[in-house]
VEXDREN-2710 file (C-alpha; in Angstrom, 1 decimal):
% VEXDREN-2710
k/r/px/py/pz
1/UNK/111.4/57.3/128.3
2/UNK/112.3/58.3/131.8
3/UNK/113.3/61.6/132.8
4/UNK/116.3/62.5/134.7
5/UNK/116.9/66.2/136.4
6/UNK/119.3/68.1/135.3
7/UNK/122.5/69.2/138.1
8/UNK/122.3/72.4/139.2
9/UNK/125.2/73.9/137.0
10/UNK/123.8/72.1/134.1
11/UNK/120.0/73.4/134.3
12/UNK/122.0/77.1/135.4
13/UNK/123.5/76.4/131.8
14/UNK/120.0/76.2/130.2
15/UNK/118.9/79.7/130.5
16/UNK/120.5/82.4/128.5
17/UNK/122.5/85.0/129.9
18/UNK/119.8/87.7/130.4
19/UNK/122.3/90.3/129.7
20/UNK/125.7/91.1/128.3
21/UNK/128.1/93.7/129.7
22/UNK/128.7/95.4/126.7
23/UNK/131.3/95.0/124.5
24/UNK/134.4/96.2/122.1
25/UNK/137.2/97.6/123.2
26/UNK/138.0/101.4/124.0
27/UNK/140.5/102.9/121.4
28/UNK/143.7/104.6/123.0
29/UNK/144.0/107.7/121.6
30/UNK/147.5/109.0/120.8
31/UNK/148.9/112.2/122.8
32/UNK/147.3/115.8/121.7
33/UNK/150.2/118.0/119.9
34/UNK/152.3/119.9/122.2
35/UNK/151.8/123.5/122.0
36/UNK/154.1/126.0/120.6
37/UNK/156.3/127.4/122.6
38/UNK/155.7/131.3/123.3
39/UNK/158.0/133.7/120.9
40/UNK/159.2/130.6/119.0
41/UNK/156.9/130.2/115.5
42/UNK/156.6/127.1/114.0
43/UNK/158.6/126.0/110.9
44/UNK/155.5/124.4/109.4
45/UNK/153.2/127.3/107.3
46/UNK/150.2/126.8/106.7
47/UNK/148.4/127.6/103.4
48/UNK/146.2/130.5/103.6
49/UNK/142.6/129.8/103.6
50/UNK/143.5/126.3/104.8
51/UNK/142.0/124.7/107.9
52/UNK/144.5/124.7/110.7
53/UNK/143.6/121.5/112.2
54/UNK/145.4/118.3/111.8
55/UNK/144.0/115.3/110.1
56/UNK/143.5/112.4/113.3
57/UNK/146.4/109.9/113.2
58/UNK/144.2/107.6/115.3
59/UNK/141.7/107.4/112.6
60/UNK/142.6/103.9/110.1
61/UNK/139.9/101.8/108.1
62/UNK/138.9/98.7/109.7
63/UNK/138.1/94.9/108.2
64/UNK/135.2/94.2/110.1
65/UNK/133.0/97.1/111.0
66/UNK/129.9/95.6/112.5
67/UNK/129.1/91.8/113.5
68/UNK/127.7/89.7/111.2
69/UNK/124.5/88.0/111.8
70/UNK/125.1/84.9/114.5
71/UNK/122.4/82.9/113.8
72/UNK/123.0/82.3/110.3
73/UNK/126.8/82.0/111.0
74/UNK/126.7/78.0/111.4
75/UNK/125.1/75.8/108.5
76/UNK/121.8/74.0/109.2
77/UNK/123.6/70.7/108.7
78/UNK/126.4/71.5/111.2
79/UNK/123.9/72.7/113.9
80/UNK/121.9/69.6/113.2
81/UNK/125.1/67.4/113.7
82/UNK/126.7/69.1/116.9
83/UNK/123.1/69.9/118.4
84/UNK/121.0/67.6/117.5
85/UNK/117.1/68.1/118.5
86/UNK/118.3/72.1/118.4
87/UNK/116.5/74.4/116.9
88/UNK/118.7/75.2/113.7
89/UNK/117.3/79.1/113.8
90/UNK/119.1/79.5/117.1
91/UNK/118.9/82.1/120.0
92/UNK/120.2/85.5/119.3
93/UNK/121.3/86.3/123.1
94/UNK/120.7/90.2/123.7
95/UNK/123.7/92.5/122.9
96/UNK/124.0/96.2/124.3
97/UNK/125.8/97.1/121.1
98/UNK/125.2/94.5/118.1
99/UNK/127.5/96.4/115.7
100/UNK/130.6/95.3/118.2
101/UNK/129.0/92.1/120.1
102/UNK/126.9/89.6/118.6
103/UNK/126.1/85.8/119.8
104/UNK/124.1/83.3/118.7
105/UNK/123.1/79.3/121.3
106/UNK/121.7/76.6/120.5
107/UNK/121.0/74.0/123.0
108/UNK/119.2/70.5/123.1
109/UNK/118.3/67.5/125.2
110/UNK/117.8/64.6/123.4
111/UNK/117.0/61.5/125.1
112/UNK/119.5/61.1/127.7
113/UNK/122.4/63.6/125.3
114/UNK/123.1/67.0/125.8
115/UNK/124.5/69.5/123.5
116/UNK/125.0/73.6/124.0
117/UNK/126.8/75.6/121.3
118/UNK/127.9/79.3/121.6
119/UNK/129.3/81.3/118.6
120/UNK/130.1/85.4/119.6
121/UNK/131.5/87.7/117.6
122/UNK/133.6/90.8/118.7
123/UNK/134.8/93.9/116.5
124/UNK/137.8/95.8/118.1
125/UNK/138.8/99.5/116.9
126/UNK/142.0/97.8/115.4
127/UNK/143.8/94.8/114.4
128/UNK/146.5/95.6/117.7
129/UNK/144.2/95.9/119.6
130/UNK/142.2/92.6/118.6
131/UNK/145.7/91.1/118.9
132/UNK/146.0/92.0/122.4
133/UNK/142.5/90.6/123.4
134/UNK/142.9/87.6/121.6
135/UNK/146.6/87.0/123.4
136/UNK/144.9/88.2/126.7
137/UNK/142.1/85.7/126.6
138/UNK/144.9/82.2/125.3
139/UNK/146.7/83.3/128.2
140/UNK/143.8/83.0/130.3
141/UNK/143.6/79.7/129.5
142/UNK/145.8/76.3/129.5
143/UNK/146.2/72.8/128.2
144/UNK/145.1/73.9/124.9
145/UNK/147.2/74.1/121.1
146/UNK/147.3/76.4/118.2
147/UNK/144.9/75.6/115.3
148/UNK/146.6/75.9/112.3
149/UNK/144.8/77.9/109.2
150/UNK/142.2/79.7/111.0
151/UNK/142.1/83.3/110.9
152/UNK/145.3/85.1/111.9
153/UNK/145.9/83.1/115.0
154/UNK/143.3/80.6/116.5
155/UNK/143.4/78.6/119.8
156/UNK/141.3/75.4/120.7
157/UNK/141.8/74.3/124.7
158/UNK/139.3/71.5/125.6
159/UNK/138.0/70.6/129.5
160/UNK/136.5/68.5/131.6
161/UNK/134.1/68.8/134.8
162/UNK/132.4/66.8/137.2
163/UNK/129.5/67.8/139.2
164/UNK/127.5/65.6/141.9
165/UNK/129.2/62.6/139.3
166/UNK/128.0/64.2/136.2
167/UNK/130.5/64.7/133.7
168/UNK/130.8/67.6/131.0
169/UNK/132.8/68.7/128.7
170/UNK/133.7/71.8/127.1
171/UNK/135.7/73.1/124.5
172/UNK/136.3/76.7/123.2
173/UNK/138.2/77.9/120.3
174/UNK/139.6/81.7/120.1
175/UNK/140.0/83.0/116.5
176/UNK/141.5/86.2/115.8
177/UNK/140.9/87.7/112.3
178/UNK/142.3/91.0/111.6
179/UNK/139.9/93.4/113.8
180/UNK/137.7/90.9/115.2
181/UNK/137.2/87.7/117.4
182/UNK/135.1/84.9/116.9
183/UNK/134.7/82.6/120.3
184/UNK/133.0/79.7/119.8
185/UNK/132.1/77.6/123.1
186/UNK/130.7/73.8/122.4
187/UNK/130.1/71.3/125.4
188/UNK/128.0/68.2/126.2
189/UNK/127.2/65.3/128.6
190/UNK/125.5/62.4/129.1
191/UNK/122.8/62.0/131.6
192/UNK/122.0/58.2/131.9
193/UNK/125.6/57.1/132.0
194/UNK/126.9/60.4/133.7
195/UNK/129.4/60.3/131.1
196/UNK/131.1/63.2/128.8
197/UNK/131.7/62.8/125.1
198/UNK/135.0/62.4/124.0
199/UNK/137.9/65.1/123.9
200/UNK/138.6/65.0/120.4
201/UNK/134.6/64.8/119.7
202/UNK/134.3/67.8/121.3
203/UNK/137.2/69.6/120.0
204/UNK/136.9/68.8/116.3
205/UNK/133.1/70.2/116.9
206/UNK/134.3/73.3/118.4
207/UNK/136.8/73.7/115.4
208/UNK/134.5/73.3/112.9
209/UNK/131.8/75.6/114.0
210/UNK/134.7/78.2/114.8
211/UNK/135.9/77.6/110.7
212/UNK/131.9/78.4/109.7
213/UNK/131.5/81.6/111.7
214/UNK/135.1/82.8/110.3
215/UNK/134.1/82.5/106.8
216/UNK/130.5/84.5/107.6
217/UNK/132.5/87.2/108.7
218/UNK/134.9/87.3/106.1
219/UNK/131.3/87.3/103.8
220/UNK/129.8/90.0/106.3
221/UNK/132.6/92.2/107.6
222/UNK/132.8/95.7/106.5
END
């Protein structure tokens, strides 16, 4: 079999991202308690013997309080069907906090096929403020749709590029559930016909890795 070399962007594609910028997102605090004013006492007593200070408002039980485990987020089988010739263990990429960031890539060349699948997890402070990410990031992008029955909200947008004639495309599918995201990122091309796969090929790939990942962290959150 002949070999053909990769484009520049495509071969760029191959090698991990070294590094990360670290993740999860800073939690606002709410404003401190405005001091008494001077010769006016406060209607509120306090017990004697009690602690005077107040219980944080800011503080609220989470979902998801670490990551789950990438790399065992996405069934053997699947990775063997949207990556085939990957490695099914996959390629933890290095995290700078892996309770709040986690992400797992597999990637193949088979024959003339190529394949590259991303699934990250993110764990926000809250819920809002997972909400505001995840609505952050849609906007971000365009073209795309809802996905119905994923997580709280979920959003699949699917594109194509073209480099030297080399086609690829890519598709990526937001998920917001409760305090955490799950992005999943799946693309391929075709090097002896310069072709891309299909739209819906790629999106309904995209899609159902994104539904596998969900459910690990619904069996990992906490």
């Amino acid at each position: 079999m002949r070999s053909l070399p990769l484009p520049l962007a495509l071969t760029a594609r191959l090698t991990p991202v070294a590094v990360l910028a670290c993740a999860g997102w800073a939690l606002t605090s709410g404003p401190a308690a405005p001091p008494a004013s001077a010769g006016h006492p406060t209607a509120q007593k306090t017990p004697a013997g009690s602690s005077t200070a107040a219980p944080s408002s800011t503080t609220a039980a989470k979902t998801y309080g670490t990551a789950p485990a990438p790399c065992s987020a996405v069934p053997a089988g699947t990775v063997k069907s949207l990556v085939p010739g990957a490695k099914t263990a996959g390629k933890e990429i290095p995290s700078t906090d892996t309770a709040l960031r986690r992400t797992c890539s597999w990637n193949a060349l088979q024959g003339y096929d190529y394949r590259w699948l991303d699934v990250s997890f993110e764990i926000g402070e809250s819920d809002q403020q997972a909400k505001k990410e995840y609505e952050q990031r849609v906007a971000e992008k365009s073209g795309g749709g809802a996905v119905p029955g994923l997580g709280d909200s979920a959003y699949s947008v699917v594109n194509l590029t073209t480099e030297d004639g080399q086609q690829t495309r890519e598709g990526v599918v937001l998920v917001r559930a409760a305090n955490a995201l799950v992005v999943v990122t799946y693309n391929g091309s075709d090097f002896e016909n310069k072709k891309a796969p299909g739209t819906d090929e790629i999106n309904k790939g995209a899609i159902k890795a994104a539904k596998s990942a969900v459910a690990a962290l619904d069996g990992g959150g906490g």
